[in-house]
N, CA, C and O atoms as a MOPAC input file, in Angstrom:
PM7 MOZYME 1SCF
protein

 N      8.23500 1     1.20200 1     1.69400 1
 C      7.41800 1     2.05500 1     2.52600 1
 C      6.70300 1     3.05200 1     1.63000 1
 O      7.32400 1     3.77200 1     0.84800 1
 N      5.58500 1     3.07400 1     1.74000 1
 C      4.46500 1     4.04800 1     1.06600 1
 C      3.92000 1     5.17700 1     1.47600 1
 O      2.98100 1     4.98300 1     2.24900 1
 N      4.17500 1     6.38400 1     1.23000 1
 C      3.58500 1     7.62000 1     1.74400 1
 C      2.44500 1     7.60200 1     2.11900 1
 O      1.83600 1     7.42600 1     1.06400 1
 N      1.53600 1     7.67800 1     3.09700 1
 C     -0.00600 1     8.16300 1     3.18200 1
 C     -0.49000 1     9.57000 1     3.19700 1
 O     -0.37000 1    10.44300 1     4.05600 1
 N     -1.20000 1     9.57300 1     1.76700 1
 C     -1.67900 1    10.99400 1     1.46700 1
 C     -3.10000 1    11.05000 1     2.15000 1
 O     -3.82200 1    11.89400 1     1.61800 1
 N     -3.68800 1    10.35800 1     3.20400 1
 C     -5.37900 1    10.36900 1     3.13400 1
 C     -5.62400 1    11.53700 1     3.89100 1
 O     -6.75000 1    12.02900 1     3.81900 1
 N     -4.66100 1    12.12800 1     4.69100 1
 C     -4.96600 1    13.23100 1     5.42700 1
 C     -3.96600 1    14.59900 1     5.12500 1
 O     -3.81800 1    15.45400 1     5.99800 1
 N     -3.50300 1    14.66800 1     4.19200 1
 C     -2.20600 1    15.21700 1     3.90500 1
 C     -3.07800 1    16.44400 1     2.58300 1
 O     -3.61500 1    16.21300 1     1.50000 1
 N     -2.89700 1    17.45300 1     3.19800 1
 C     -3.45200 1    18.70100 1     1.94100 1
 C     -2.47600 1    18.95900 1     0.60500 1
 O     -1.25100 1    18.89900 1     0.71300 1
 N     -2.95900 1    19.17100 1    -0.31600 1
 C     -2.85400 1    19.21800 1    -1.27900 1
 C     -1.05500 1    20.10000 1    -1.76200 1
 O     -0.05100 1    19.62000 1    -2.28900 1
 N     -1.26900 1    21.05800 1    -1.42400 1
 C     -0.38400 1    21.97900 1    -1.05300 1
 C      0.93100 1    21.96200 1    -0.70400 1
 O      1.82100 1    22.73800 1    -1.05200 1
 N      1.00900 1    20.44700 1     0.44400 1
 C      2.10300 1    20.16700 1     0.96100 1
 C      2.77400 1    19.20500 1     0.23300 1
 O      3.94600 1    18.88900 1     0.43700 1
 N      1.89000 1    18.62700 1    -0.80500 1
 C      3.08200 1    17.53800 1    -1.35800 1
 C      3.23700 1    18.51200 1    -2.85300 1
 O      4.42300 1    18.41600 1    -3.16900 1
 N      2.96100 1    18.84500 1    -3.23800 1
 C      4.10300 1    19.81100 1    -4.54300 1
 C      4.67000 1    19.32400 1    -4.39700 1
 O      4.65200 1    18.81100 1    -3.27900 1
 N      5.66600 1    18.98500 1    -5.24100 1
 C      5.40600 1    18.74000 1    -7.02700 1
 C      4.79800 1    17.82700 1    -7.39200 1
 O      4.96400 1    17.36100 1    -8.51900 1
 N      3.81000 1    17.27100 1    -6.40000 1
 C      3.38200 1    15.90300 1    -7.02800 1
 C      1.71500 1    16.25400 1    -7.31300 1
 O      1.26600 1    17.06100 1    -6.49900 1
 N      0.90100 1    15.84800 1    -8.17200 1
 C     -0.34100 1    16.13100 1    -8.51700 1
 C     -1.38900 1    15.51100 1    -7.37400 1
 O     -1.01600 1    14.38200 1    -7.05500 1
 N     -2.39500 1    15.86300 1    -6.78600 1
 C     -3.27500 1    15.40900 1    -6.07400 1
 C     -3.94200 1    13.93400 1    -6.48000 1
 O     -4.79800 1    13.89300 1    -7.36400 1
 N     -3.37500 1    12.35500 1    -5.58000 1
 C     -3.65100 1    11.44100 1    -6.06300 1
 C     -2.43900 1    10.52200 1    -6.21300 1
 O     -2.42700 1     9.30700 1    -6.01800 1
 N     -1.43000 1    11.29500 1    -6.59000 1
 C     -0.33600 1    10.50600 1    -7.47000 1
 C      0.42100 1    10.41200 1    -6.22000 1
 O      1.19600 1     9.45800 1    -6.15100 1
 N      0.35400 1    11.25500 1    -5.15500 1
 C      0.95500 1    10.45300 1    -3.51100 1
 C      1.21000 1     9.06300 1    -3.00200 1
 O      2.08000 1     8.54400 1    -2.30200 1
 N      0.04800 1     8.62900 1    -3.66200 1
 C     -0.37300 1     7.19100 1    -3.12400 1
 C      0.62000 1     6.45200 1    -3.89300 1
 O      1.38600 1     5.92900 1    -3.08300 1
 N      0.99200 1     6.14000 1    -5.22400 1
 C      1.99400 1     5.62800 1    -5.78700 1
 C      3.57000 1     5.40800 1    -5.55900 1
 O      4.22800 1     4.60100 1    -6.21500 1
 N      3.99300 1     6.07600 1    -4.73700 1
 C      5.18600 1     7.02800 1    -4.97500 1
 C      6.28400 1     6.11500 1    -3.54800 1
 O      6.04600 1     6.00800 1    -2.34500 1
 N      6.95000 1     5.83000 1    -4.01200 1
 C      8.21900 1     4.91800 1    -2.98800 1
 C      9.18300 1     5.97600 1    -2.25400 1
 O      9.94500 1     6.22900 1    -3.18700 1
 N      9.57300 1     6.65200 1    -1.31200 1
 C      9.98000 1     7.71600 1    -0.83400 1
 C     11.38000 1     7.31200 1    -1.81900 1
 O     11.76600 1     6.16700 1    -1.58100 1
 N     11.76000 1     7.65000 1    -2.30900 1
 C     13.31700 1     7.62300 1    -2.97900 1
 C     14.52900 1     8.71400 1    -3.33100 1
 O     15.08500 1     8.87100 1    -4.41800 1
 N     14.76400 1     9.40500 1    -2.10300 1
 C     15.70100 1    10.23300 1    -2.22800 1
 C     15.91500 1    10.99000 1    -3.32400 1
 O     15.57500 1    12.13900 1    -3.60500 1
 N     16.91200 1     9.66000 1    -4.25300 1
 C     17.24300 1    10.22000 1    -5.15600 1
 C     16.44600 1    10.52500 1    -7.11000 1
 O     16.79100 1    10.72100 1    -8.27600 1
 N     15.27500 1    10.36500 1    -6.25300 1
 C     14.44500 1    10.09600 1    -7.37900 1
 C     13.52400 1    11.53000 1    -7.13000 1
 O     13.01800 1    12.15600 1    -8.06200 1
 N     13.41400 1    11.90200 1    -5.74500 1
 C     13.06900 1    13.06100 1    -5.61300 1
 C     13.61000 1    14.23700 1    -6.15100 1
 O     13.19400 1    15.03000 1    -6.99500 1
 N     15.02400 1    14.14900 1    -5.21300 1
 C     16.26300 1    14.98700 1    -6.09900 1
 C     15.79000 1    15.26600 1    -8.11400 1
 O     15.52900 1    16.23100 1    -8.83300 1
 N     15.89900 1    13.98200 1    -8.25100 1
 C     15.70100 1    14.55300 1    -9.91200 1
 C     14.67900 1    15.11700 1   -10.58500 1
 O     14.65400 1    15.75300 1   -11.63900 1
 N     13.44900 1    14.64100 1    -9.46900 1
 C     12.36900 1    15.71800 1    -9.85400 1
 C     12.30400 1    16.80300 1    -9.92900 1
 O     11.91500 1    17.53200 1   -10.84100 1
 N     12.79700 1    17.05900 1    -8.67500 1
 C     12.96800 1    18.61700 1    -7.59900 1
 C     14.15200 1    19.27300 1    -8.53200 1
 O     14.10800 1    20.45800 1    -8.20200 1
 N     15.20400 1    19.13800 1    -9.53700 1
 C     15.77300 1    19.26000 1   -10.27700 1
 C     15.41500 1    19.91400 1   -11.34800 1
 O     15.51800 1    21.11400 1   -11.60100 1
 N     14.74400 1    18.55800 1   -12.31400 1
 C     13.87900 1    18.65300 1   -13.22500 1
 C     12.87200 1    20.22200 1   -12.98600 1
 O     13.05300 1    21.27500 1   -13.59700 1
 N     11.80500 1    19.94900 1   -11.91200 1
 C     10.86200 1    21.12700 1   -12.12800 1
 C     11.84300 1    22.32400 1   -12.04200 1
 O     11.73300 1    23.18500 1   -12.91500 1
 N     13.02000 1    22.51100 1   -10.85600 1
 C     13.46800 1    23.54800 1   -10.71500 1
 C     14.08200 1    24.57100 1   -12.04700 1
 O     14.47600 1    25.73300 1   -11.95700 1
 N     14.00100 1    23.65500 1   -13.33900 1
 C     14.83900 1    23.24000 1   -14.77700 1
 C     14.10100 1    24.05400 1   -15.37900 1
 O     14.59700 1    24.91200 1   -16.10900 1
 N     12.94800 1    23.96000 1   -15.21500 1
 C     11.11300 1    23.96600 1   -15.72900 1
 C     11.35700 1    23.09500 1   -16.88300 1
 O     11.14700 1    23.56100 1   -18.00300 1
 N     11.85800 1    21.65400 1   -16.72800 1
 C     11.48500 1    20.94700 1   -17.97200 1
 C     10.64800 1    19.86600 1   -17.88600 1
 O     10.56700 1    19.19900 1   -16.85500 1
 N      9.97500 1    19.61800 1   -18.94900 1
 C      8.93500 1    18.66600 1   -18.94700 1
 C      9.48700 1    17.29400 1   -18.71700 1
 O     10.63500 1    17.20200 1   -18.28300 1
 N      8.88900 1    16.38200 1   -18.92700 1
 C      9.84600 1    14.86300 1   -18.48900 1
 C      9.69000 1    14.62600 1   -20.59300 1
 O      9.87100 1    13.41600 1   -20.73600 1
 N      9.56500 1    14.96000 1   -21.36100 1
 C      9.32100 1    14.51100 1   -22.86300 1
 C     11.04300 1    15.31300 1   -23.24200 1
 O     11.96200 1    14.96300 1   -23.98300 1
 N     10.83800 1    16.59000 1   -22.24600 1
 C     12.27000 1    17.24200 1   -22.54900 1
 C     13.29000 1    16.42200 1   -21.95600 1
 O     14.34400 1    16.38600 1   -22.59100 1
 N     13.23200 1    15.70600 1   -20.81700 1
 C     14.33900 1    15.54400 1   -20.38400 1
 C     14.40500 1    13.81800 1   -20.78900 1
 O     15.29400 1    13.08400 1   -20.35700 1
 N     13.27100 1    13.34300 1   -21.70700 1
 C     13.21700 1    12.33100 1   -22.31500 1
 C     14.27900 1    12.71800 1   -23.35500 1
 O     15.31700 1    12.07300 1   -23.20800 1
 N     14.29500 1    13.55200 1   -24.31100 1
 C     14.79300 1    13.90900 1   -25.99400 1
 C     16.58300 1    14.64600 1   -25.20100 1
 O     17.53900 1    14.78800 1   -25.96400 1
 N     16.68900 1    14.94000 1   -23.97900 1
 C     17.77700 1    15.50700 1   -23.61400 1
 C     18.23100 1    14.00100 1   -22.91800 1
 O     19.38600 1    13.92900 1   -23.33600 1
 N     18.07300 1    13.10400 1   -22.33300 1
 C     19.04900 1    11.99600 1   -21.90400 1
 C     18.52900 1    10.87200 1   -22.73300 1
 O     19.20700 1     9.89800 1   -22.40800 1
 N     17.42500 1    10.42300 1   -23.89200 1
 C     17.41800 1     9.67500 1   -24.48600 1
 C     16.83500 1     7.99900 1   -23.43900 1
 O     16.55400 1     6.87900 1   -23.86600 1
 N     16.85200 1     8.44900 1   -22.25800 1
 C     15.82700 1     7.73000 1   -21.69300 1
 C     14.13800 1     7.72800 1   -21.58900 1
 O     13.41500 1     8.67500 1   -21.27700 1
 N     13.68700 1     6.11500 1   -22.01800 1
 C     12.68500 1     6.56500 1   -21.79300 1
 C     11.31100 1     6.88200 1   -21.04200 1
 O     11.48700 1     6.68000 1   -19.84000 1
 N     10.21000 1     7.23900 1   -21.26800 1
 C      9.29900 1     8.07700 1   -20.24700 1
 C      8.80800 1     7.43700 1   -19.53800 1
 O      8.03200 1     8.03000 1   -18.78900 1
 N      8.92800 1     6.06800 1   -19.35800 1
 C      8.78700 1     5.02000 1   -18.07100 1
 C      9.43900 1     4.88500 1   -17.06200 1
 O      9.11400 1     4.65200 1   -15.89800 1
 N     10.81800 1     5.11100 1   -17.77300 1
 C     11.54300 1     5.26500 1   -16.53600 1
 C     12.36500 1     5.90900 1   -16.04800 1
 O     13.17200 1     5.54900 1   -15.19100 1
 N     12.19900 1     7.45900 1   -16.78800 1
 C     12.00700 1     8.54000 1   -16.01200 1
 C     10.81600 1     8.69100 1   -14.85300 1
 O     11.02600 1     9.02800 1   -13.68800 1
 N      9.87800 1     8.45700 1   -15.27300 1
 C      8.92900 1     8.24800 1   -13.98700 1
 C      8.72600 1     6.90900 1   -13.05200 1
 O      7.85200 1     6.76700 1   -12.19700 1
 N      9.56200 1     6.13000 1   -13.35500 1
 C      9.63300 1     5.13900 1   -12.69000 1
 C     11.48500 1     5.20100 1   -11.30500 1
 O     11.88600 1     4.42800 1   -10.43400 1
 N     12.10600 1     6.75800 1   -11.95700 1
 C     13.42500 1     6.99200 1   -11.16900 1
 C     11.96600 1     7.95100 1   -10.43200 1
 O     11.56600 1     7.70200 1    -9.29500 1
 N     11.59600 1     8.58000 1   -10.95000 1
 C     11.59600 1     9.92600 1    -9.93200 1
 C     10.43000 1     9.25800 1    -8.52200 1
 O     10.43800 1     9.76100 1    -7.39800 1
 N      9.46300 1     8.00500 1    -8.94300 1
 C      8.15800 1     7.54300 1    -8.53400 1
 C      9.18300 1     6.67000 1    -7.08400 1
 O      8.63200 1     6.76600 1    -5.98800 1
 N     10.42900 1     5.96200 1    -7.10000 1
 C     10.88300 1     5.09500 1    -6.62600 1
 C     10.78400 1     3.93100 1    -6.90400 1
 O     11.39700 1     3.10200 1    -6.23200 1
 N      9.96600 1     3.54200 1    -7.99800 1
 C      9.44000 1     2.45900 1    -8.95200 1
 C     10.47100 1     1.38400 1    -9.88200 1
 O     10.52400 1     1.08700 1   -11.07600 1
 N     11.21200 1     1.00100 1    -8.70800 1
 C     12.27900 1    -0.03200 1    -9.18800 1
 C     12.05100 1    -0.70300 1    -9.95600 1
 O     12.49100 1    -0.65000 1   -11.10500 1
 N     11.14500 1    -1.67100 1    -9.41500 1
 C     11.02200 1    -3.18600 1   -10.03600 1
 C     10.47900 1    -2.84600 1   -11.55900 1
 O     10.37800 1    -3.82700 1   -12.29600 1
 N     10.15900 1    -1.70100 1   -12.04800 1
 C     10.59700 1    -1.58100 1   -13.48000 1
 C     11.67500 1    -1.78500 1   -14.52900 1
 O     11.60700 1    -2.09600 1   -15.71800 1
 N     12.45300 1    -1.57700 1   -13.91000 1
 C     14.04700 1    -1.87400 1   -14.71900 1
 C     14.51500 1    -3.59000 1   -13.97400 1
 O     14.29100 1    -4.19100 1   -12.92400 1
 N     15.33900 1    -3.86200 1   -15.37900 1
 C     15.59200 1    -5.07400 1   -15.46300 1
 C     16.48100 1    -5.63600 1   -14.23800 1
 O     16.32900 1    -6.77400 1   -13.79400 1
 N     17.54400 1    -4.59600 1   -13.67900 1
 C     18.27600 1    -4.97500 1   -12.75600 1
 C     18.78400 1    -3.51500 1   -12.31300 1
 O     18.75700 1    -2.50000 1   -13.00800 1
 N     19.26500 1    -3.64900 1   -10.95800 1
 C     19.98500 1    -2.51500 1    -9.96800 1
 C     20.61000 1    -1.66900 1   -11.27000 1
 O     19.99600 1    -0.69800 1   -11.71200 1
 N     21.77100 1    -2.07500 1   -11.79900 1
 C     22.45300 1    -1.79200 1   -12.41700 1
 C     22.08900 1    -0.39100 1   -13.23900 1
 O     22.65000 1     0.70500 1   -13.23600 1
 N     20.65200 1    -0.99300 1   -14.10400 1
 C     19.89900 1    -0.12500 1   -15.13800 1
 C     19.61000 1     1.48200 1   -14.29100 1
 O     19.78900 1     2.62000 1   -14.72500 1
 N     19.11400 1     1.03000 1   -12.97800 1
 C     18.18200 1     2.06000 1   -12.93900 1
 C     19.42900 1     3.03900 1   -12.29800 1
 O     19.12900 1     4.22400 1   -12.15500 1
 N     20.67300 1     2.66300 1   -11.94200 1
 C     21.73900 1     3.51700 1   -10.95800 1
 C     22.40100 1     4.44800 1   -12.45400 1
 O     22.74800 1     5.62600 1   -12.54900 1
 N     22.37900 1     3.49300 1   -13.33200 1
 C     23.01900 1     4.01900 1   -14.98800 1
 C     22.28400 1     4.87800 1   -15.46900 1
 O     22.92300 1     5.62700 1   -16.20800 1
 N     21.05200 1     5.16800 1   -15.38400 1
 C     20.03200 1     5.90900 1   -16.02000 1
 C     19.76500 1     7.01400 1   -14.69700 1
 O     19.59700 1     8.20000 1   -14.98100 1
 N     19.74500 1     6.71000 1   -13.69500 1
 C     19.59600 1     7.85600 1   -12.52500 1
 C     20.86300 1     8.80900 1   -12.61900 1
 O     20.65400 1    10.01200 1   -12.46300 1
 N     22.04400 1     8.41400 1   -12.83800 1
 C     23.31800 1     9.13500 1   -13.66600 1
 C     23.21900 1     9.85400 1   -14.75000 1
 O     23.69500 1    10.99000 1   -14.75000 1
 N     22.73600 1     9.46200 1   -15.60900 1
 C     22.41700 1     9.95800 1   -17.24100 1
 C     21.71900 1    10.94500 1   -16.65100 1
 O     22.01400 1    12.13000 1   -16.80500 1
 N     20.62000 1    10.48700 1   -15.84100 1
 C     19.04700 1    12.02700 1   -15.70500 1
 C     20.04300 1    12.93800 1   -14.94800 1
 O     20.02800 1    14.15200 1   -15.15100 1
 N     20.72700 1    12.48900 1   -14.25900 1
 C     21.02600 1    13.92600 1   -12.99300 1
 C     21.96100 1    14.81400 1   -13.79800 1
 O     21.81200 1    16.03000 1   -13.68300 1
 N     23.45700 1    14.06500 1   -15.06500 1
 C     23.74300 1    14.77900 1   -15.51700 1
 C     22.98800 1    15.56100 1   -16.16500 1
 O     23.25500 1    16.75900 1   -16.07200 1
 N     21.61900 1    15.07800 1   -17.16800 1
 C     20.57100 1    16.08600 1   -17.25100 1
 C     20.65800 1    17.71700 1   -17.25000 1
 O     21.10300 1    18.68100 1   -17.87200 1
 N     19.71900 1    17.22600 1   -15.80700 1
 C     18.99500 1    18.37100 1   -15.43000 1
 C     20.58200 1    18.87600 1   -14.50800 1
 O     19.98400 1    19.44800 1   -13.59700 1
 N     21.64400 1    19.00300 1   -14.24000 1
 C     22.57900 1    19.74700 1   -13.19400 1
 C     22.82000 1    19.14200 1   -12.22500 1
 O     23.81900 1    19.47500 1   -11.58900 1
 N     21.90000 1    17.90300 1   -11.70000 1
 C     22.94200 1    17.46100 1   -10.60500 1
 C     24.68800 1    16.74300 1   -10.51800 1
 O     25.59200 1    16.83800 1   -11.34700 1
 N     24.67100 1    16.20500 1    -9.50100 1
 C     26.03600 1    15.37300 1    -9.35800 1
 C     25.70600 1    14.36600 1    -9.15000 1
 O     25.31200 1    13.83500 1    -8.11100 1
 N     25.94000 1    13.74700 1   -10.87000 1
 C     26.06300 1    12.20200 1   -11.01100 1
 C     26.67900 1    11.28400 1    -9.82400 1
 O     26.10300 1    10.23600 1    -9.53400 1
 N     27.59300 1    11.59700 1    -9.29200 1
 C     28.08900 1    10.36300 1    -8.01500 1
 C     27.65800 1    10.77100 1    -6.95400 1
 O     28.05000 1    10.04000 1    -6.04500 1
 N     26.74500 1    11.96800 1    -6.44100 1
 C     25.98800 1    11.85300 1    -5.67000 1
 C     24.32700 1    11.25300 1    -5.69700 1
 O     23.56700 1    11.14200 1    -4.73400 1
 N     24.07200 1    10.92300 1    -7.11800 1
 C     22.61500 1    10.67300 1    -7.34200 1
 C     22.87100 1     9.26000 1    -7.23300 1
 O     21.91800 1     8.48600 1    -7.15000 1
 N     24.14400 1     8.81500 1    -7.22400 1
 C     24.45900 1     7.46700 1    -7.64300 1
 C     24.37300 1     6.67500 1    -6.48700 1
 O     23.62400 1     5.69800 1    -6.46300 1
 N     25.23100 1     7.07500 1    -5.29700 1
 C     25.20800 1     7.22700 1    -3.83700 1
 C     23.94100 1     7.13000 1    -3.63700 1
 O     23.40200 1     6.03500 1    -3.47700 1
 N     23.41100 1     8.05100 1    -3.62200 1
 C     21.68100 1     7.82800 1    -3.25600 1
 C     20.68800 1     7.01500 1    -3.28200 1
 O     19.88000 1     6.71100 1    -2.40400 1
 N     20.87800 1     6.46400 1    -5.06300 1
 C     20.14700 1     5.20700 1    -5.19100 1
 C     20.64300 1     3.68900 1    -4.99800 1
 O     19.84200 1     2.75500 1    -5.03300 1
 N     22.29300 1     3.47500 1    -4.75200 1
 C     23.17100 1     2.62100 1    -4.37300 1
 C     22.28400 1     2.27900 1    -2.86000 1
 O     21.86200 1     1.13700 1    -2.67800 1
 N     22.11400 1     3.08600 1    -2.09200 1
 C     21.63200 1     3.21900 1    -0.67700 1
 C     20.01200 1     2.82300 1    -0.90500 1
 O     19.48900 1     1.72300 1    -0.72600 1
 N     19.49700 1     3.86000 1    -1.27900 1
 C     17.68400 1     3.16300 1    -1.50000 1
 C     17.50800 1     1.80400 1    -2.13300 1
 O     16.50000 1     1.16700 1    -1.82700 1
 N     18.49800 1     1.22000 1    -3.09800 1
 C     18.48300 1    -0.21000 1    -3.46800 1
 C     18.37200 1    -1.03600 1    -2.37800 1
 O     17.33700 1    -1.66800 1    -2.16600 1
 N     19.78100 1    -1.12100 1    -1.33500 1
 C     20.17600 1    -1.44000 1    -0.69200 1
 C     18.90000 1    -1.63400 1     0.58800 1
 O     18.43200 1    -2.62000 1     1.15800 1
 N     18.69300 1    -0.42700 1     0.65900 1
 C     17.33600 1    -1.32800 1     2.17700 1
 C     16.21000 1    -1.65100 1     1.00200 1
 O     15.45500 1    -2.56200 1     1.34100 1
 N     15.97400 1    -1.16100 1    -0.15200 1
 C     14.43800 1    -1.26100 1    -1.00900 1
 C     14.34000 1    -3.10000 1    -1.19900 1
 O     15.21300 1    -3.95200 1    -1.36500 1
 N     12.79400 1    -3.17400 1    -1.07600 1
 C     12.65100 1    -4.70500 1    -1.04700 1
 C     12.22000 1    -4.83500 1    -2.68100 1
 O     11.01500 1    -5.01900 1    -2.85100 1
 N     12.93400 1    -4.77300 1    -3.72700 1
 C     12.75000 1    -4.69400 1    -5.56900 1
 C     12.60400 1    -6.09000 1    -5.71900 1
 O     13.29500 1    -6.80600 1    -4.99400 1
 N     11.69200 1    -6.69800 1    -6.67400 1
 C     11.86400 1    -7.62700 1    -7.46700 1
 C     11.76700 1    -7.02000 1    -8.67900 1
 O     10.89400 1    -6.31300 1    -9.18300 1
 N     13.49400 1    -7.67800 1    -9.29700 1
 C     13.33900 1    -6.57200 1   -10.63800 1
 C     12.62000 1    -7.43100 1   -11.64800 1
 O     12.30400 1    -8.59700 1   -11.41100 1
 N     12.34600 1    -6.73700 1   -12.91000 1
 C     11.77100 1    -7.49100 1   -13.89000 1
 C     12.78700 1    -7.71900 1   -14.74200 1
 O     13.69500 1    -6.97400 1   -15.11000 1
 N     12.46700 1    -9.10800 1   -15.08000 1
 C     13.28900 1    -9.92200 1   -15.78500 1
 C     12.42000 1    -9.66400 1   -17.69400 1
 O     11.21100 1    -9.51600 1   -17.87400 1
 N     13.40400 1    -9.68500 1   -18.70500 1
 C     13.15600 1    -9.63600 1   -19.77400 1
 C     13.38000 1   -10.56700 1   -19.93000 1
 O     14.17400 1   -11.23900 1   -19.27100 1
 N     12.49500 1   -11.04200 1   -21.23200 1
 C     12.62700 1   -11.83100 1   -22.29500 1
 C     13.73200 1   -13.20000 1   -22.27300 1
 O     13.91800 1   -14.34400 1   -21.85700 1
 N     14.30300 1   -12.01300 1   -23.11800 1
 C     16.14800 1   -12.26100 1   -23.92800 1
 C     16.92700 1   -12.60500 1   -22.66600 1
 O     18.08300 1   -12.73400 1   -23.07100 1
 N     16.91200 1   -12.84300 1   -21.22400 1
 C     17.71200 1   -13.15300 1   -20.30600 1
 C     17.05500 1   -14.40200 1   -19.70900 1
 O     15.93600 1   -14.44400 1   -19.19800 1
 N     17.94700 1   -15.44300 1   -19.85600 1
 C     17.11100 1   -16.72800 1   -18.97900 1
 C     17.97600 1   -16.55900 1   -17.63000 1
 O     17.75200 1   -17.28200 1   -16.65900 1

């Protein structure tokens, strides 16, 4: 399910930049880590060099942008890593995206190195 920004002022979607609405998979817990993150005031390069994940998919947790990571697994392991981060509670961020997997319609991407 996709947000519609076409009538939606500017104002009301903070933290997100005017435009970047349209992209964005409602994802709980991907919000949470944003809403985290800014509350942090850290950049996503900081909270790249602080969890060692990288800047794809940090914006691919916070966007709802599954089908970036290779499997469920990746993105619930790395949504853990970010929340310890920025202060949240890892088994509640975990919970969160366990659940948005669960109804989300993902085709994950398959690498390479895995037949």
């Amino acid at each position: 399910m996709f947000i519609d920004d076409n009538n939606v002022q500017e104002a009301a979607v903070l933290p997100f930049a005017a435009g970047e609405l349209r992209r964005i998979t409602r994802c709980p817990a991907g919000e949470m880590l944003r809403a985290a993150r800014l509350a942090s005031q850290l950049s996503v390069e900081a909270v790249v060099k602080l969890t060692r994940i990288r800047h794809c998919y940090i914006e691919a947790l916070e966007t709802g942008q599954l089908g970036e990571f290779v499997a469920p697994i990746y993105a619930i392991g790395f949504a853990r890593n970010y929340a310890r981060g920025v202060g949240l509670d890892p088994e509640r961020i975990e919970r969160e995206m366990r659940a948005y997997i669960a109804q989300a319609q993902t085709s994950w991407r398959r690498s390479g190195w895995l037949s």
